[in-house]
ROSE-4610 file (N, C-alpha, C; in Angstrom, 1 decimal, always signed):
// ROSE-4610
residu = [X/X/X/X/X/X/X/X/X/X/X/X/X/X/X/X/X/X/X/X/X/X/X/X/X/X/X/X/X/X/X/X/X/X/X/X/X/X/X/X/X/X/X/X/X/X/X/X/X/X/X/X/X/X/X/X/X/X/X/X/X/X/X/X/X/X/X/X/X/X/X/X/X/X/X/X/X/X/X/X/X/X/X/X/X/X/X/X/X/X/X/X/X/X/X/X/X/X/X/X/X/X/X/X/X/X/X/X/X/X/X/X/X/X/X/X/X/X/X/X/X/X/X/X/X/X/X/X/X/X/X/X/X/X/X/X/X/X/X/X/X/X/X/X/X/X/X/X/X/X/X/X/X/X/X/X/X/X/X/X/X/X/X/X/X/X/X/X/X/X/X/X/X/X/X/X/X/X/X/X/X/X/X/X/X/X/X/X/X/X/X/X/X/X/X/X/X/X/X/X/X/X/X/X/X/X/X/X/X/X/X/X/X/X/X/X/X/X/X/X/X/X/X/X/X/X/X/X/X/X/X/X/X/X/X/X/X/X/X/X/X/X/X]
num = [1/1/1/2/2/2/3/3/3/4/4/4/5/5/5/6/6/6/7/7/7/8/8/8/9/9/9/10/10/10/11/11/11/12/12/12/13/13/13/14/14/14/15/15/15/16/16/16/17/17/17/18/18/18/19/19/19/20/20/20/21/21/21/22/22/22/23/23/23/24/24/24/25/25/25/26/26/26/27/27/27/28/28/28/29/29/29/30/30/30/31/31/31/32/32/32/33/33/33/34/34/34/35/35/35/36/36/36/37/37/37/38/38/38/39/39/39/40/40/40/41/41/41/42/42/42/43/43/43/44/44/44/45/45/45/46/46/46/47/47/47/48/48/48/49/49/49/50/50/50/51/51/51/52/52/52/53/53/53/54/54/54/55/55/55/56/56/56/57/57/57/58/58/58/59/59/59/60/60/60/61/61/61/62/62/62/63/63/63/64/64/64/65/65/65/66/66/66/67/67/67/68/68/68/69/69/69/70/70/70/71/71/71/72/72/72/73/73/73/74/74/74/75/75/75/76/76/76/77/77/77/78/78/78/79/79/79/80/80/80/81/81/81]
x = [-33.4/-32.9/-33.2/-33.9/-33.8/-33.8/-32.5/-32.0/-32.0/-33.6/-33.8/-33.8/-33.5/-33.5/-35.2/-35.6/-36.9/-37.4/-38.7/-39.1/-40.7/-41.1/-42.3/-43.3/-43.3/-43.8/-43.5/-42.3/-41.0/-41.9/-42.0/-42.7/-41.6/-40.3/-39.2/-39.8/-39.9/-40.3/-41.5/-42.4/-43.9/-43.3/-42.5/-42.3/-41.3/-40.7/-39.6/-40.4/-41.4/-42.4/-43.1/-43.4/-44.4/-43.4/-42.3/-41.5/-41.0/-41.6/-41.2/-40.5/-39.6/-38.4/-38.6/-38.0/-38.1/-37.3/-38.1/-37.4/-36.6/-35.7/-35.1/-35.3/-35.8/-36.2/-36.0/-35.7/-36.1/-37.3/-37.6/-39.0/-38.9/-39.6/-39.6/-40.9/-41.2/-42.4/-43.5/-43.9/-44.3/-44.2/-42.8/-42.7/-42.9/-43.4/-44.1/-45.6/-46.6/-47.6/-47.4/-46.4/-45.9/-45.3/-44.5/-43.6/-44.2/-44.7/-45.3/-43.9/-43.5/-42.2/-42.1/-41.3/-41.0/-42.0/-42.6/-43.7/-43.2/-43.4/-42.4/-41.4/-40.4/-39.4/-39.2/-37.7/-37.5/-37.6/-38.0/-38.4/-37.0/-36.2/-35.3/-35.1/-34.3/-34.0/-32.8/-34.1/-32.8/-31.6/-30.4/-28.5/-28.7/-29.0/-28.3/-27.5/-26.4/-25.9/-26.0/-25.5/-25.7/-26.6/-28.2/-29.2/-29.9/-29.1/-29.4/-28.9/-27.1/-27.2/-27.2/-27.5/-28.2/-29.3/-30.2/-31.2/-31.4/-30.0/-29.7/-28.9/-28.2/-27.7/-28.8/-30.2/-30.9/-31.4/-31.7/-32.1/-31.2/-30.1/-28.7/-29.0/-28.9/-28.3/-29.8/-31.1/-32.3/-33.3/-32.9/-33.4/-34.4/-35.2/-36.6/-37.5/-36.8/-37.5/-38.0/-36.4/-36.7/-37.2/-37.4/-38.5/-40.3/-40.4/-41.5/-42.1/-41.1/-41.7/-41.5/-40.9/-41.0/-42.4/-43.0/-44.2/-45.3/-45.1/-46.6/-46.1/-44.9/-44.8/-45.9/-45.3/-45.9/-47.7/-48.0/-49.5/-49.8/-49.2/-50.0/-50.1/-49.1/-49.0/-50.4/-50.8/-51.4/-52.9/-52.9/-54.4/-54.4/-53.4/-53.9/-54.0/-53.4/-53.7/-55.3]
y = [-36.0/-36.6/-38.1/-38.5/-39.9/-40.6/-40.8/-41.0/-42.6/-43.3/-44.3/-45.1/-46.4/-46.6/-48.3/-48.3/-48.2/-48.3/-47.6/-47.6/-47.7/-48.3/-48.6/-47.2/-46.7/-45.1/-44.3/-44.0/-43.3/-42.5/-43.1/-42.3/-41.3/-41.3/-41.3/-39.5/-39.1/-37.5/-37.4/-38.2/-37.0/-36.9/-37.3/-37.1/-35.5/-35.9/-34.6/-33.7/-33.8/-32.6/-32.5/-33.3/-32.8/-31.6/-31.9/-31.0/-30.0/-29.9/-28.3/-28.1/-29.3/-29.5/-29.3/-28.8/-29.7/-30.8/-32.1/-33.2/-33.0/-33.8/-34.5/-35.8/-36.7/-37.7/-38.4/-39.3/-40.4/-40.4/-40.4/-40.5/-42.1/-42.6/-44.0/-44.7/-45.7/-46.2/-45.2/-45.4/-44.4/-42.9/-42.4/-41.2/-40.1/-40.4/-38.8/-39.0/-39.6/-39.4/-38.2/-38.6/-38.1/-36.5/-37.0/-35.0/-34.9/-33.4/-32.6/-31.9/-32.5/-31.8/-30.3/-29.9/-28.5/-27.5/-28.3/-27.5/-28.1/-29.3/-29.8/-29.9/-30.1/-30.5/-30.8/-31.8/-31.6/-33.5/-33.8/-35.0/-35.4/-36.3/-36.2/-37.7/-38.1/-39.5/-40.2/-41.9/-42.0/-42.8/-42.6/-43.5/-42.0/-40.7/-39.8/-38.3/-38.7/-38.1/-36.8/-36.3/-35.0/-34.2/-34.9/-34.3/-34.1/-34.9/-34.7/-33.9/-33.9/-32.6/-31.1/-31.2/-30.0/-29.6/-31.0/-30.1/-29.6/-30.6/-30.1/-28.7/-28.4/-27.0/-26.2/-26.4/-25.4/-24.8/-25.7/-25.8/-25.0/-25.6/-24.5/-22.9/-22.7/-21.0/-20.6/-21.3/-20.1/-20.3/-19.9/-20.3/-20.1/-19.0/-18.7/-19.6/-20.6/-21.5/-22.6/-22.6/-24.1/-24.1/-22.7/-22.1/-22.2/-22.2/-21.8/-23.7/-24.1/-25.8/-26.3/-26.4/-26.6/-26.6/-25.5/-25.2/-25.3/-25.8/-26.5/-27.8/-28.4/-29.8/-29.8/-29.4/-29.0/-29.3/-28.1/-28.4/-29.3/-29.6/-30.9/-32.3/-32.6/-33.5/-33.1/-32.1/-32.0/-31.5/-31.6/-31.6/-33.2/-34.0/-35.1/-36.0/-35.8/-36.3/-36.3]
z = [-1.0/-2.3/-2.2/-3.6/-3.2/-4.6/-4.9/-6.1/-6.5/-6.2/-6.4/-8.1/-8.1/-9.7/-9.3/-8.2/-8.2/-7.2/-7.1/-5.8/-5.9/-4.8/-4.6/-4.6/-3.2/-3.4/-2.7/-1.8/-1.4/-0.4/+0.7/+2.0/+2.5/+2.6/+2.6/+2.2/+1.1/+0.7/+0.9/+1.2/+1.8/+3.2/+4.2/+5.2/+5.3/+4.2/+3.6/+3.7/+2.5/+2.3/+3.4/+3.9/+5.4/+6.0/+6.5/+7.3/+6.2/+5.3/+4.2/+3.3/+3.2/+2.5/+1.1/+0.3/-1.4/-2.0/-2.6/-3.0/-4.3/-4.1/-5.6/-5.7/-7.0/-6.2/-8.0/-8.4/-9.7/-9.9/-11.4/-11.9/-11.8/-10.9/-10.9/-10.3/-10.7/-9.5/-9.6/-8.3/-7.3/-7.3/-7.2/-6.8/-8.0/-8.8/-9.8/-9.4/-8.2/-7.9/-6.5/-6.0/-5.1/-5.0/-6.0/-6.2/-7.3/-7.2/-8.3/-9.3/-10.0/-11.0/-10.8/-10.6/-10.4/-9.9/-8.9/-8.0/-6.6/-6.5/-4.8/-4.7/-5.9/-6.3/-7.5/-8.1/-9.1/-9.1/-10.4/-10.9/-12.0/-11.9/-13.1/-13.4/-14.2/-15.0/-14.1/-14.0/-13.0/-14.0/-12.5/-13.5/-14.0/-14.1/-14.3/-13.7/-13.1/-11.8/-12.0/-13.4/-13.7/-13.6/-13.8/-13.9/-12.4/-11.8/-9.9/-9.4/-9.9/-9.6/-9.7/-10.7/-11.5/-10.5/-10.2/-9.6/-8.1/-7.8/-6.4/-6.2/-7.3/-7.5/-7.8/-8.2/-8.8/-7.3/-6.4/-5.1/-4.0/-4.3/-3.5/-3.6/-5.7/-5.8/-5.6/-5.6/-5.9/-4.5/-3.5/-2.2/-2.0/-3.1/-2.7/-3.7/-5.0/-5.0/-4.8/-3.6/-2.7/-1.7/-1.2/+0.2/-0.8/-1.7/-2.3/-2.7/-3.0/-3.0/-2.1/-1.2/+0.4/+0.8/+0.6/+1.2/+0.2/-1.2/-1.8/-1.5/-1.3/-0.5/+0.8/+1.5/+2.6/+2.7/+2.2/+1.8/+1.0/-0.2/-0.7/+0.5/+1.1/+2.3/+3.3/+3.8/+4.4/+3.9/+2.7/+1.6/+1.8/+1.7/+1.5/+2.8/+3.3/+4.8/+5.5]
């Protein structure tokens, strides 16, 4: 999670996604070149707490879609590497 209000380009979740994880992360800056919106994780508005955690609940109850962007995190990191 990286509930930035700006960020340059948040190395911080390709390192996440390198190790498999799925992000939650502010559409800010940088990081929508980074996380693919609801393919690596979830992209949401930042200063909006609700919508973070929403998406960190979406991540909790559906484990096989946060096993499933984990791993196009994963690979995208390592396509681009």
């Amino acid at each position: 999670m990286l509930p930035s209000r700006e960020e340059g380009f948040g190395i911080t979740l390709l390192e996440a996604m390198a190790a498999g994880l799925p992000v939650v992360a502010s559409a800010v800056g940088g990081i929508p070149e980074v996380v693919a919106d609801k393919t690596t994780g979830f992209l949401v508005v930042p200063r909006d707490p609700e919508k973070l955690a929403d998406a960190l609940i979406r991540l909790i109850v559906d484990r096989e879609a946060a096993k499933r962007m984990g791993q196009e995190g994963k690979t995208r990191v390592e396509e681009t590497v």
